[in-house]
Kinemage of the C-alpha trace (Angstrom):
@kinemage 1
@onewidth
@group {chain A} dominant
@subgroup {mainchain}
@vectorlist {calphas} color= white
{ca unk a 1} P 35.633 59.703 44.531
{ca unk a 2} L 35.242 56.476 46.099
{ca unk a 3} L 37.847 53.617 47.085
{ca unk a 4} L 36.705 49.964 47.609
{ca unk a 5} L 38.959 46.627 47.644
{ca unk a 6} L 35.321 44.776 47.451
{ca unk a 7} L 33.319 45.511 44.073
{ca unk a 8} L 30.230 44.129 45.519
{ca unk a 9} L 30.083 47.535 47.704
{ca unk a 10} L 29.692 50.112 44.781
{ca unk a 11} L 26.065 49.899 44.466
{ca unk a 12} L 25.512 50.743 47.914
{ca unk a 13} L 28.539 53.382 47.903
{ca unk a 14} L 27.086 55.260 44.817
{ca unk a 15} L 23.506 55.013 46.528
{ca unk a 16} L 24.382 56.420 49.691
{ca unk a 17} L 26.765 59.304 47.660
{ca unk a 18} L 24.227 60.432 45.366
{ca unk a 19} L 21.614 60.829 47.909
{ca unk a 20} L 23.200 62.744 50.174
{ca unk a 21} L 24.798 64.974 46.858
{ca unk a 22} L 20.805 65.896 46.442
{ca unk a 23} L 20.043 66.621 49.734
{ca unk a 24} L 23.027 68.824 50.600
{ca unk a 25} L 24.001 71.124 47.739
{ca unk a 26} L 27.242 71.923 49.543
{ca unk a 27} L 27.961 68.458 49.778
{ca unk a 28} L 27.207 68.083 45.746
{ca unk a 29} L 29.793 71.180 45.212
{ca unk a 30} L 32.472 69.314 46.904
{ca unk a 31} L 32.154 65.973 45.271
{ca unk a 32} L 31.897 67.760 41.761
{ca unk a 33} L 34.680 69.669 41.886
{ca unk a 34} L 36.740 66.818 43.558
{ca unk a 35} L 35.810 64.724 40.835
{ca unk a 36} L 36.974 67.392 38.452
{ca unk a 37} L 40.252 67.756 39.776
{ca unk a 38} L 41.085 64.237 39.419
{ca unk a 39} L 39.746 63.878 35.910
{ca unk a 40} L 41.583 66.431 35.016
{ca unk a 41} L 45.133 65.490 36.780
{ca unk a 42} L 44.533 62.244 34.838
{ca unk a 43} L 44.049 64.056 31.668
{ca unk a 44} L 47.012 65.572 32.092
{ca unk a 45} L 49.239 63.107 33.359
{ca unk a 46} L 48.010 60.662 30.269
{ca unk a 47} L 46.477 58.331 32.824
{ca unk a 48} L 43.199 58.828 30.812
{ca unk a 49} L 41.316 60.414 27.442
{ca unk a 50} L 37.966 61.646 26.146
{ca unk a 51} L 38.561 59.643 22.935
């Protein structure tokens, strides 16, 4: 999970993440389950759904 104050970054922030996610499967473990544990703390917290 990313943080940026300037929205015209993303595009090169998602390029650069997902490249590197399938070069190094390591890498691609880490981001998916860091990306699960904040879904889910939101989830639980009510700070988002899956309606």
């Amino acid at each position: 999970i990313t943080l940026t104050a300037l929205p015209s970054t993303i595009p090169a922030l998602h390029e650069a993440i997902t490249t590197k996610m399938a070069a190094d499967p390591a890498f691609a473990k880490q981001v998916e389950a860091a990306t699960t544990r904040v879904v889910d703390l939101k989830l639980r917290r009510g700070l988002a759904n899956c309606a």
